[in-house]
N, C-alpha and C positions, 0 to 999 in steps of 0.2 A: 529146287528148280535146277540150281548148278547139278546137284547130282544126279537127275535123270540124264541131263545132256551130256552128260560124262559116258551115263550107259548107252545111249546112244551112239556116241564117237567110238566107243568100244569095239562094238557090233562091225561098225565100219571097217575097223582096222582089223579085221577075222582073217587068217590066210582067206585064200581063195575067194574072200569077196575083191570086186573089181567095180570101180566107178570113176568115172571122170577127174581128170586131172585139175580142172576146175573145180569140181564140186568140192575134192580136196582140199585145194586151198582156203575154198571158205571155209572151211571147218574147223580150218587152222586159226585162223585168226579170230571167229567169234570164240574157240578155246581162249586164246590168248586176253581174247576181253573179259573173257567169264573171270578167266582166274584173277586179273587186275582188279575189277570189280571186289571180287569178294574178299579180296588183302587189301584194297582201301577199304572198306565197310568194318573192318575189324580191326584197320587204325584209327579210324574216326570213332568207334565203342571207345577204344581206351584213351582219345585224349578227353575226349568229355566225360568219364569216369575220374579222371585225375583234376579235372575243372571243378567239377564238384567238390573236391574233396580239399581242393587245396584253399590254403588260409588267404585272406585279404593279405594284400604287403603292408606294412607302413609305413607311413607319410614321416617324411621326418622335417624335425623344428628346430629353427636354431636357439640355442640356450641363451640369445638374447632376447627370443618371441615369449618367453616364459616368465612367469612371475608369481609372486605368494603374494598372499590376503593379509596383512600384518596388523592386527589390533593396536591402535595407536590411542592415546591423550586428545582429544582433539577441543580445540576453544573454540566453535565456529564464528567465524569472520564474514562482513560483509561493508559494502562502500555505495553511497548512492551519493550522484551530485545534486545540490537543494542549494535552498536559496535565502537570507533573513527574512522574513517578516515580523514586525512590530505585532505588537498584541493589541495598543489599541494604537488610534489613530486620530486626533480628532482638528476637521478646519473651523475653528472658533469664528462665529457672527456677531452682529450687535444685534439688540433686541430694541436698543433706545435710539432716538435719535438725535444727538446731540453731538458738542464741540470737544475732538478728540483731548482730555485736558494734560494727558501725559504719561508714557509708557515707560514702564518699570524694567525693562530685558532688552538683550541686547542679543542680537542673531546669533544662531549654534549655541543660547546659553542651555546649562542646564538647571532645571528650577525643579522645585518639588509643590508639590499638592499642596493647596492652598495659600501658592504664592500669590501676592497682588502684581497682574501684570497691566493690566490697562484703567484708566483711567478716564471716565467724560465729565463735563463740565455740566451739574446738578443740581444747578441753581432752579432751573424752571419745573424741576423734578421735587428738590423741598419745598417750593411753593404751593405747587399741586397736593401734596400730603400736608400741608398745613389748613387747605382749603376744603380738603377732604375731610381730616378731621376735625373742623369747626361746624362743617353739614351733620356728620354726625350728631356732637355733641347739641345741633337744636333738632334732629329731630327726637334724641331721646327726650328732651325736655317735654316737646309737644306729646311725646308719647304717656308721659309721668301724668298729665293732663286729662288724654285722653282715656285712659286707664281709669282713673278716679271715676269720672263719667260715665263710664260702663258699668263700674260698681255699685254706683247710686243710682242707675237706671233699672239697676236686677234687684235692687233691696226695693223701690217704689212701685216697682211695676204691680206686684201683687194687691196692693196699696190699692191702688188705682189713681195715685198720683201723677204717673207719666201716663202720656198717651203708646200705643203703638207704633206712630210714625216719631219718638221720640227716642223710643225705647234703639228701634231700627238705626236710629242716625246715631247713637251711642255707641253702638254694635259695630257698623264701620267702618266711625273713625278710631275708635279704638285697632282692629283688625285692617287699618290701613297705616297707621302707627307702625305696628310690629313691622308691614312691609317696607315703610320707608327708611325703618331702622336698619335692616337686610341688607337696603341697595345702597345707604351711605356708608356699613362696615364693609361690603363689597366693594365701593370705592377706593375707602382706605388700604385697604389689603392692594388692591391693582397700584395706587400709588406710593408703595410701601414695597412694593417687588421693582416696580421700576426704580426707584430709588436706587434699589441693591444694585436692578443692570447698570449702572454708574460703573460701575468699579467691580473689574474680571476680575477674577481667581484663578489658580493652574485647577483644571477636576483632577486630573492627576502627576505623579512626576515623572519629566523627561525631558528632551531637547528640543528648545522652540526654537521655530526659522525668525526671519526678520518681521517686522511688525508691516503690513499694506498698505496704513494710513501715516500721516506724520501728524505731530503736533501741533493743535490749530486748525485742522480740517475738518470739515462737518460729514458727519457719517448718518445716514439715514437708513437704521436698523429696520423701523418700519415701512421700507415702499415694497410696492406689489410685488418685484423683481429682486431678485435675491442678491443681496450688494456682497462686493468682495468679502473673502474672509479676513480677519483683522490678521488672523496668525495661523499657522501649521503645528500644531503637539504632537508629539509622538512617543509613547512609552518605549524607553528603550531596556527598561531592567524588571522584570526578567524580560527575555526576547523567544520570540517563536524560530526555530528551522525547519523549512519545510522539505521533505525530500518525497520525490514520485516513485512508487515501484508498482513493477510491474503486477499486472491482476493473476500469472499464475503461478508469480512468488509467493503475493499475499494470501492466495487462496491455500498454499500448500503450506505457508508459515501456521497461519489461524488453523487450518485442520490438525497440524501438529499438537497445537495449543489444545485444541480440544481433545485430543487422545491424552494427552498428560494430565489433563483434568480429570478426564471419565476415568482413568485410572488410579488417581488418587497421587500422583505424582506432583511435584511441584513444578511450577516454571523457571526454566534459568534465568537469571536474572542477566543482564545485557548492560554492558558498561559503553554508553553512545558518549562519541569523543568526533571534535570538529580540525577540520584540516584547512585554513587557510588559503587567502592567494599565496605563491610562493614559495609552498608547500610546508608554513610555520605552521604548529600545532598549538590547534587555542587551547590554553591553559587549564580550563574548568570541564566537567563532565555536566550531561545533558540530562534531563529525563524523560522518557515517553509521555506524551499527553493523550493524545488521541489518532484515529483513523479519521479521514474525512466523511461526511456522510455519504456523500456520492463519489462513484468513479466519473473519469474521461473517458468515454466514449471513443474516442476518434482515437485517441495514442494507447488506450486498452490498460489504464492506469491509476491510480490511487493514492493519494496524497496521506502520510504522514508527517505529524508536528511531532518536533520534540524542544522541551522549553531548557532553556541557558539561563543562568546569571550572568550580568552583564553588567556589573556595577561600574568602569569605566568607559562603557557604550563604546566599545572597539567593534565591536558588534555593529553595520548600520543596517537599517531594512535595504533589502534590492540589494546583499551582497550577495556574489555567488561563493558558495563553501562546498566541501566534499564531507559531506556525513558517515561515518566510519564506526563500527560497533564491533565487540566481540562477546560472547559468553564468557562471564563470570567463573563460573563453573564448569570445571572441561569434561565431556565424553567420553566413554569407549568404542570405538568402534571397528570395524576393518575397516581395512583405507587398502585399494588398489588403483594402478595409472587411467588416466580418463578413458585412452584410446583402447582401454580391454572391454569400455561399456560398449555392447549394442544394443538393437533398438527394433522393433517388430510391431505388428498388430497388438500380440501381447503385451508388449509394454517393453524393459529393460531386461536385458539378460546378459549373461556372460559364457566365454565355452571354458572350459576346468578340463584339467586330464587328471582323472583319477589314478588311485593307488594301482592301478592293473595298465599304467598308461594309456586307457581309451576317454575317446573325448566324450564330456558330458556337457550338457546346455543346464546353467542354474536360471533361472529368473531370479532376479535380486529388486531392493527397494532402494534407490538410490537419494543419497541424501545432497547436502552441500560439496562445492567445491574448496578445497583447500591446495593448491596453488596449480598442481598437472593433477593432481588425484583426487578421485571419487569417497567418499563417504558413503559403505554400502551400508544400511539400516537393519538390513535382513537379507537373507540369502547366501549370505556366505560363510565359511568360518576361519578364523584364525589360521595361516599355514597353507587354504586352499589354493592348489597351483593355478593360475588363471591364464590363459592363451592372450597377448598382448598383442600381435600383428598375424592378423588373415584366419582369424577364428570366425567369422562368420562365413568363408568359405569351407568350412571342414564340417562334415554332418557328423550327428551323435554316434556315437558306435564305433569311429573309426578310431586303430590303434595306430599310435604316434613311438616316435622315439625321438629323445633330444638329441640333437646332435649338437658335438661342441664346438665350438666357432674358435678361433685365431683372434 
């Protein structure tokens, strides 16, 4: 296009042609445009030819944002605040009802199983069992009687010596013997257990509170309404601690568990240790018992026990303690700072600058914390450089350089 207009302008400028002095001037200056024109159009080819061609720049990072993967020894550690509870628990009643005759314990003692603590007055208790067992011993009599009778009503009957309605009445009382024997050893046994509730026992041993009744007061184990308790027991050795954790601790604890098993692995074993008010370290280690059967609902939590010896009951229920565990047997893993983890739809990940210094995104499995730093399970390796501050702003691919910092 520019070069026909060129042949044109040519023609014009012929000696002996002649045109307007106007007309000229136009011709001048759309030249001057053509030519402008087609010298930008031919700097704009070559800077976008050079756009192309030219490399990314890179980003540079200060040599504090960086950091290595370092395969570490690791004990994993954890702390839950929990609280005592007794294992058992028990508020002793009467069952008899009688004149309290005298308590063996004294408040805050501690007593062991098959202590005698209480005492009622049992007078109208061995009466009863003497009354009972004298019923007994007539109706066995009657029965030795009626027996005979039965015997010699079965040898005559064939005979025809007894009648039918003789035979009948033989039958009976023999067979009302045996029952009256039933409800006077039924007797004796009832009067023979009440006897016992005379006189408590510890069922088992721990710290009892102070006694409800005094000596001399009449206590009526049997009314409709459930009379005070005599006393409070509470087993204090061994003792329960309970500690809550969270459901998607425990979920990730137990799933652990079960990949060490499907694999044929052992479990570490966990040295659980108690932290005091005050921050004194109770002296004895714990052992796990159990998980609760149900979570909490409302706080999204899950109670485990873990059982203590307690032989000086330092220990009380309703203390609050801090629960503190670590593994027995320590790890390998890499360990990098917390703030190089991120976090996505996909899960966790980290950005790395590889050997060629471009950034790469790892996905990793991230395990517990041990004090600023992560435990990566998988995903990384020993040495690997990992971007510590503004790695989730840098996409994959781009080339970095350290810069070093002062």
């Amino acid at each position: 296009m520019v070069g026909g207009f060129l042949s044109k302008l040519k023609v014009w400028l012929l000696p002996g042609r002649t045109e307007m002095p106007g007309t000229f001037y136009r011709v001048t200056v759309v030249l001057a445009l053509a030519v402008g024109l087609v010298a930008c159009g031919q700097g704009n080819e070559e800077t976008d030819s050079q756009a192309v061609n030219a490399k990314p720049a890179r980003v540079k990072i200060p040599a504090a944002s960086i950091g290595n993967a370092t395969v570490k020894s690791i004990s994993p550690t954890f702390s839950y605040p929990a609280v005592v509870e007794a294992m058992q628990l028990t508020h002793t009643r009467a069952e008899v009802s009688a004149v309290l005759k005298a308590v063996h314990f004294t408040p805050g003692q501690l007593v062991s199983k098959g202590d005698l603590l209480i005492e009622f007055d049992d007078s109208d208790y061995q009466v009863a069992l003497q009354s009972t067992n004298a019923r007994l011993m007539s109706v066995k009599a009657t029965a030795v009687k009626a027996d005979a009778n039965w015997k010699r009503a079965q040898e005559l009957m064939p005979k025809g010596y007894v009648s039918e309605q003789m035979f009948d009445e033989a039958r009976a009382a023999y067979e009302s013997s045996k029952a009256d024997i039933s409800s006077a050893q039924a007797a004796l046994n009832r009067a023979t257990l009440d006897l016992q509730r005379t006189k408590i026992h510890a069922p088992f041993s721990g710290k009892i509170s102070r006694a409800n009744y005094a000596v001399g007061e009449y206590v009526d184990g049997r009314s409709p309404t459930q009379p005070e308790p005599l006393f409070e027991l509470v087993q204090l050795d061994p003792i329960f601690v309970t500690g809550s954790v969270e459901l998607s601790r425990y979920n990730k604890f137990m799933l652990a568990q079960q990949k060490l098993v499907d694999q044929g692995q052992d479990v570490p074993d966990v040295v659980l240790q108690l932290e005091l008010a005050g921050g004194h370290a109770y002296p004895r280690e714990g052992t796990f018992q159990n998980w609760d059967n149900i979570s909490v609902a409302s706080s999204g939590t899950i109670a485990g026990r873990v059982l203590f010896a307690n032989p000086d009951g330092l220990l009380l229920p309703g203390q609050n303690v801090v629960l503190r565990g670590h593994t027995l047997t320590p790890v390998e893993a890499p360990v990098i700072p917390q703030r190089a983890v991120l976090q996505d739809q996909q899960g966790h990940y980290v950005m790395t600058v590889d050997s060629n210094d471009t950034v790469r995104r790892k996905n990793v499995e991230v395990g517990i914390r041990v004090g600023k730093d992560h435990v990566i399970r998988s995903g990384l390796e020993d040495g690997d450089r990992v971007i510590l501050d503004g790695g989730g702003l840098l996409r994959e691919g781009t080339p970095v350089s350290v810069a070093l910092t002062n």
